[in-house]
N, C-alpha and C positions, 0 to 999 in steps of 0.2 A: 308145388307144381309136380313133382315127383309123384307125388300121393295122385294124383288126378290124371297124372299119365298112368301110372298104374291099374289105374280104375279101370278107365277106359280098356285096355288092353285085356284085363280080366274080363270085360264085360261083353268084348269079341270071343271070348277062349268059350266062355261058358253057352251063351246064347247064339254063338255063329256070328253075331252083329253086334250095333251099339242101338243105343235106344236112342230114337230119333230127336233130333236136337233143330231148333230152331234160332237163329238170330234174327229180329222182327218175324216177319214173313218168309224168310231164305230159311229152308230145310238143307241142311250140311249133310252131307254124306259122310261116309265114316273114314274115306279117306282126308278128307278135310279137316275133321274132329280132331285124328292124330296128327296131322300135319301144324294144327294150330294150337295144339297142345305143347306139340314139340318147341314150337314156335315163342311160345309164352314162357317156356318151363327154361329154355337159353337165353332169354336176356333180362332176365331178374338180379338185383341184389339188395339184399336183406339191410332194411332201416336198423340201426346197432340198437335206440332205447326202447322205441317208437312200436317195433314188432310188425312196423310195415315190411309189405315188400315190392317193392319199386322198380318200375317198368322202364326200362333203362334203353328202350328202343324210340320209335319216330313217336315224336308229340306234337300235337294239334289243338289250339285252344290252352297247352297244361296237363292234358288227358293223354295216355297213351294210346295209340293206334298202329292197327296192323292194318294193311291195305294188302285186298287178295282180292282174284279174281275165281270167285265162285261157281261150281258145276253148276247152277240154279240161274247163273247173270251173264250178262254179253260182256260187263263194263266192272271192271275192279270198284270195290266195294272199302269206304273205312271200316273197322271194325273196334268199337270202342273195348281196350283191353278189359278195365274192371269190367266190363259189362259179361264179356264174351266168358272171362274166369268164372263169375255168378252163372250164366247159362250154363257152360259145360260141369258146373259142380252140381247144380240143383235141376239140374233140366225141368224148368218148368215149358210150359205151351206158351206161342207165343200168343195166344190169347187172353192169358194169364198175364202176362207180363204190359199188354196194352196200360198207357198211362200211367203205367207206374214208371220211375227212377231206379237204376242200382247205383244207391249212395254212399257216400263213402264216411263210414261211422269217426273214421282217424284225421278225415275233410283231408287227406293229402293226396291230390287229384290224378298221380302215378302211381298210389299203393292197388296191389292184384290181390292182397291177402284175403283170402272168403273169409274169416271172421274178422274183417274191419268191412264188409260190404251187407249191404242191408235194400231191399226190396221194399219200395215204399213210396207216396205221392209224394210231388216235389213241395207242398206246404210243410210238409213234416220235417225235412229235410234242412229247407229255409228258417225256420223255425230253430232248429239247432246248430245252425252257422251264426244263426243268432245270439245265442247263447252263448258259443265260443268264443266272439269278438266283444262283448259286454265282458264276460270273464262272470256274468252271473244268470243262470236259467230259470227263464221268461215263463215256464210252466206250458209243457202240450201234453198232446195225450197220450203218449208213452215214454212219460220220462227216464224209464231203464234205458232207453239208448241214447239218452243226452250226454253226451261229453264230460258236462262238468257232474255228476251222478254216480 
């Protein structure tokens, strides 16, 4: 988290701004970007084997959330953690991001870590919770990020 607050902050030093960041259709401004950086980056703590790390704030469904009220909304907004760490690391559009999942490669539904987090449809995903709970993989079509692999 450290590392992507850093980022961000270089990425205002050099370009004057941050590069525009989308959650769904909500365009975050750059005060918000750091705000939820910040936000993410203090209530974390690190899985000891696992190499997760674990959102230690308000959870919904299992999932961590941050609930904010957005320059873009009238009406606070959830904000799924994993999702929002994958956004502010990868910024992708959120047209890109339509229909797809950010899944969680460790299946531990409070880990933020970007390399346990994976962009992908929700078959693929089901498919590998699959796997995990049999203890033996069912075979799809990228089995570098099966679990048991």
């Amino acid at each position: 988290m450290l590392i992507l607050l850093k980022r961000n902050i270089l990425m205002y030093l050099i370009f004057g701004k941050m590069a525009r960041v989308y959650y769904g259709e909500h365009a975050l401004d750059e005060f918000e970007i750091a705000k939820l950086t910040f936000i993410l980056s203090n209530k974390i703590e690190n899985g000891q084997e696992s190499g997760c790390i674990l959102w230690k704030g308000t959870l919904k469904d299992g999932y961590g959330i941050i609930r904010k009220k957005l320059s873009c909304c009238k009406e606070r907004v959830s904000l799924r953690c994993h999702r929002l760490t994958y956004i502010l690391f990868h910024r992708p559009g959120w047209e890109e991001m339509e229909n797809l999942d950010v899944s969680h490669l460790c299946h531990e539904k409070t880990c933020i870590n970007i390399d346990h987090l994976s962009l992908e449809r929700h078959t693929i995903n089901n498919n590998r919770l699959r796997c995990k709970k049999k203890d033996d993989c069912i075979g799809h079509v990228d089995k570098s990020d099966c679990v048991l692999i």
